[in-house]
C-alpha positions in Angstrom: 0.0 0.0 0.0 2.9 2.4 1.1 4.7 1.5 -2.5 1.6 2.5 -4.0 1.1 5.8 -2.6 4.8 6.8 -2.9 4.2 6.2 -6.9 2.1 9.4 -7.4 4.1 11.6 -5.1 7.2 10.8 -6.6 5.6 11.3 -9.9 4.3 14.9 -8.7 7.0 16.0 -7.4 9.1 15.0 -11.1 6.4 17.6 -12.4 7.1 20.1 -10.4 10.7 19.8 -10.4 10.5 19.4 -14.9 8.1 22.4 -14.5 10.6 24.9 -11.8 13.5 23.9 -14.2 11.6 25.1 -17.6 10.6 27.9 -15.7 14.1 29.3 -14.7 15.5 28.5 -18.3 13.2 30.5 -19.7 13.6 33.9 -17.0 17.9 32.9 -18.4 17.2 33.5 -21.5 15.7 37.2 -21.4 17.8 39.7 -21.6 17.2 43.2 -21.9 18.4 46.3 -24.2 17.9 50.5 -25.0 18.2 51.5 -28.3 18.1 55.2 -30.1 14.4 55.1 -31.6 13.5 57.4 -33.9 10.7 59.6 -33.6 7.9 59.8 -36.5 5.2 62.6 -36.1 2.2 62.4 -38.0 0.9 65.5 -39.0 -3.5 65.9 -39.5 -1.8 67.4 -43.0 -3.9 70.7 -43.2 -0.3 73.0 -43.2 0.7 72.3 -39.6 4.5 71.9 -39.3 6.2 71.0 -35.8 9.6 72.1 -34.9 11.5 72.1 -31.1 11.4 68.6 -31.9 12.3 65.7 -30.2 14.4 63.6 -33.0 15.6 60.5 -30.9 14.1 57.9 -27.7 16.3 55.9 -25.8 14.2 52.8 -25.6 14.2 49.9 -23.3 13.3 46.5 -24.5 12.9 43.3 -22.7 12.5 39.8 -24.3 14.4 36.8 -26.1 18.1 36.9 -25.8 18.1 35.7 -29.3 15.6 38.0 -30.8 17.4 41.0 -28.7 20.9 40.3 -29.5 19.2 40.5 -33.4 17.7 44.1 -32.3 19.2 47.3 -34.2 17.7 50.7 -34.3 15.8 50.1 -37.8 13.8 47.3 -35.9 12.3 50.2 -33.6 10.4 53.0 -33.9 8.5 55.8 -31.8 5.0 57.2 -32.9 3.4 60.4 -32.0 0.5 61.6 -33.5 -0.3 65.1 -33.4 -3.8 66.4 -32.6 -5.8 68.2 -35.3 -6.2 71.7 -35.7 -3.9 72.5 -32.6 -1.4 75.6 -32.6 1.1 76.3 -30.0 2.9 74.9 -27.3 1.9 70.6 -27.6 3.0 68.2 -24.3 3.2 65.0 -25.6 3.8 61.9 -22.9 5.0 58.9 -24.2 3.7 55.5 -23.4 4.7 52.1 -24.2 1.4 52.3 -27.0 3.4 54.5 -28.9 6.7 52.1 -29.5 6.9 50.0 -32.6 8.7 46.8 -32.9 9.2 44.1 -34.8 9.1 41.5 -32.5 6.9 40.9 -29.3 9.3 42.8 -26.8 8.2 44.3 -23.5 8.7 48.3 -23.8 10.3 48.9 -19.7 11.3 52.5 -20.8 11.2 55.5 -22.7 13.7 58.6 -22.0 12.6 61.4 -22.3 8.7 60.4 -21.8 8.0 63.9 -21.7 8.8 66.9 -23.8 7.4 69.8 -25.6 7.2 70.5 -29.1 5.6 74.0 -31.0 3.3 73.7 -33.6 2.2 76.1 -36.1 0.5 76.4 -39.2 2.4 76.9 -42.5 2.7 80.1 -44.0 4.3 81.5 -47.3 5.6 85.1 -48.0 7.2 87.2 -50.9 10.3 88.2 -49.0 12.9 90.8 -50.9 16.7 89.2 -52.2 20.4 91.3 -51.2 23.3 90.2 -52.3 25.8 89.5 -50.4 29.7 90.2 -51.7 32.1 88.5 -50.5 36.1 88.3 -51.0 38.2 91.1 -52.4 38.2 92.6 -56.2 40.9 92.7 -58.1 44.0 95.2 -56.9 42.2 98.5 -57.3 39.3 97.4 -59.0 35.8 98.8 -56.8 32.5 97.3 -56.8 29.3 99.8 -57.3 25.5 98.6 -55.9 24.8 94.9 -57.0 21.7 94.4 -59.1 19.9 91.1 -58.2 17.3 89.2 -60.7 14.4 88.6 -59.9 14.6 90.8 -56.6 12.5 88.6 -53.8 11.7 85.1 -53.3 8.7 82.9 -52.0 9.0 81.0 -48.9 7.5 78.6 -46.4 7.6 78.2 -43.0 6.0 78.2 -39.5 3.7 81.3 -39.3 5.8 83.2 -36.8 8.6 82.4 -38.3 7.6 83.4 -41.8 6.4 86.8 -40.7 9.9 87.9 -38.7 11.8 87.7 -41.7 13.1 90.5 -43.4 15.1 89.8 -46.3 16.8 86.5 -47.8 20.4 86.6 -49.2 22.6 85.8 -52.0 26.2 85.0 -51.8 28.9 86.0 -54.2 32.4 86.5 -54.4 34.5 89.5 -55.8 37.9 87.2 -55.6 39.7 88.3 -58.7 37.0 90.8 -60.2 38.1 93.9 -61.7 34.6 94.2 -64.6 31.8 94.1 -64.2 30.4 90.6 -64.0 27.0 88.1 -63.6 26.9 85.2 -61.6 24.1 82.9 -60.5 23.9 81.7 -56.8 21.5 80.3 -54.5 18.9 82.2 -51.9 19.4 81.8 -48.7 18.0 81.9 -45.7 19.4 82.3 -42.1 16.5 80.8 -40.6 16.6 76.4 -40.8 13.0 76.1 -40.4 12.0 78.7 -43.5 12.7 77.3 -46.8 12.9 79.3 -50.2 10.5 77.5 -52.3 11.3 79.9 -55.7 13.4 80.6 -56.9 16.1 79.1 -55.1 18.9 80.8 -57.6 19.1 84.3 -58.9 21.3 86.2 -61.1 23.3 88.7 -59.8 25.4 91.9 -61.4 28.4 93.4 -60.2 29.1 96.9 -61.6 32.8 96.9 -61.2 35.4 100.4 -61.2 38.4 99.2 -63.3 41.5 101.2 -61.3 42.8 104.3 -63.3 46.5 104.2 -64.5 46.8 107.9 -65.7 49.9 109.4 -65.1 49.8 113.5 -65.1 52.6 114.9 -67.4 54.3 116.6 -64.3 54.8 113.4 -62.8 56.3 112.1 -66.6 58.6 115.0 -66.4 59.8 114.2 -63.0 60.6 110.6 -63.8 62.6 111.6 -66.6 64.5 114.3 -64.7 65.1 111.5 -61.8 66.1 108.7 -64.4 68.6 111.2 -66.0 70.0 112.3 -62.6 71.0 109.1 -61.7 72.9 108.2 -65.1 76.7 108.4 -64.7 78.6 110.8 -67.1 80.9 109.2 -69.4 84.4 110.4 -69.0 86.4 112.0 -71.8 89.7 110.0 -73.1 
């Protein structure tokens, strides 16, 4: 009778000892990881554009050692999608529902989790062209007003942004002018989040002042009368 009661109990307690043993390999082999996620925003798309933003994530991930030692930034991403209609300051909190994987990892992180982005509608202005000259002319040689063509540009940008700016510019250099001369350069703009949507190059004329080499006839005459100073007589035999 004792023999046959010991049979169960040993065979229970093989369970449980199979079953504690699975369970430990399996908490061994997960392993954790962060990566640098990048950050997507999707825009409602009725001319809203976000700056101040947040670019990168440092996400944590928990799961398979094999599938995380396989884990590379392109595996991961973060979503944020922005709200429609809003303009201003936009808190956005982070949450594991906005991390996207390709495998069924456990998100245990997110820094930052919290930030603040601006948001703004998109706006687009006729803004006036100078040209900026650069370098030195040729020895002598002076530049007059430059003549830029066409004379302003259109751009795009946030609102506030758009409205602030004053004038766009275009480079060019005077390194080894002495005429007058036409070269075509880009727009730009000082601003990164305004863009010059056309055109984005311009022709631009430099009137150029040749030097003057005229030489008075006093100034001949004294030449002559130094050069002929300094000429040794020749002696008589």
């Amino acid at each position: 009778m004792t023999g046959r009661l010991q049979m169960p109990i040993f065979f229970l307690a093989f369970v449980i000892a199979v079953t504690v043993k699975f369970a430990v390999h399996e908490t061994e082999q997960r392993s954790e990881r962060v990566v640098d996620a990048q950050v997507t925003y999707n825009s409602p798309g009725n001319g809203i554009i976000s700056y101040n933003l947040i670019d990168k994530v440092k996400v944590g991930l928990r799961g398979k050692s094999s599938e995380i030692a396989q884990l590379t930034v392109f595996n991961v991403e973060v979503i944020v999608d922005l709200p429609q209609d809003h303009v201003g300051p936009l808190d956005i909190n982070l949450s594991p529902s906005n991390v996207r994987t390709q495998e069924d990892f456990e998100v245990i992180s997110l820094v930052p989790n919290r930030f603040t982005i601006q948001v703004e509608r998109e706006h687009q202005a006729t803004i006036r062209i100078v040209a900026e000259l650069l370098g030195e002319p040729a020895a002598g040689a002076r530049h007059l007003e430059p003549i830029v063509r066409p004379a302003t540009a259109t751009v795009s940008g946030p609102e506030s942004h758009v409205r602030e700016m004053i004038e766009l510019t275009a480079p060019v250099r005077l390194d080894g002018h002495a005429r007058t001369f036409t070269d075509s350069v880009r727009v730009v703009t000082d601003n990164p989040l305004v863009q010059v949507v056309e055109p984005t190059f311009v022709e631009v004329e430099v009137p150029m002042e040749e030097p003057e080499l005229s030489i008075s006839f006093e100034n001949l005459t004294q030449q002559e009368d130094s050069t002929d100073s300094t000429t040794p007589e020749s002696s008589s035999p």
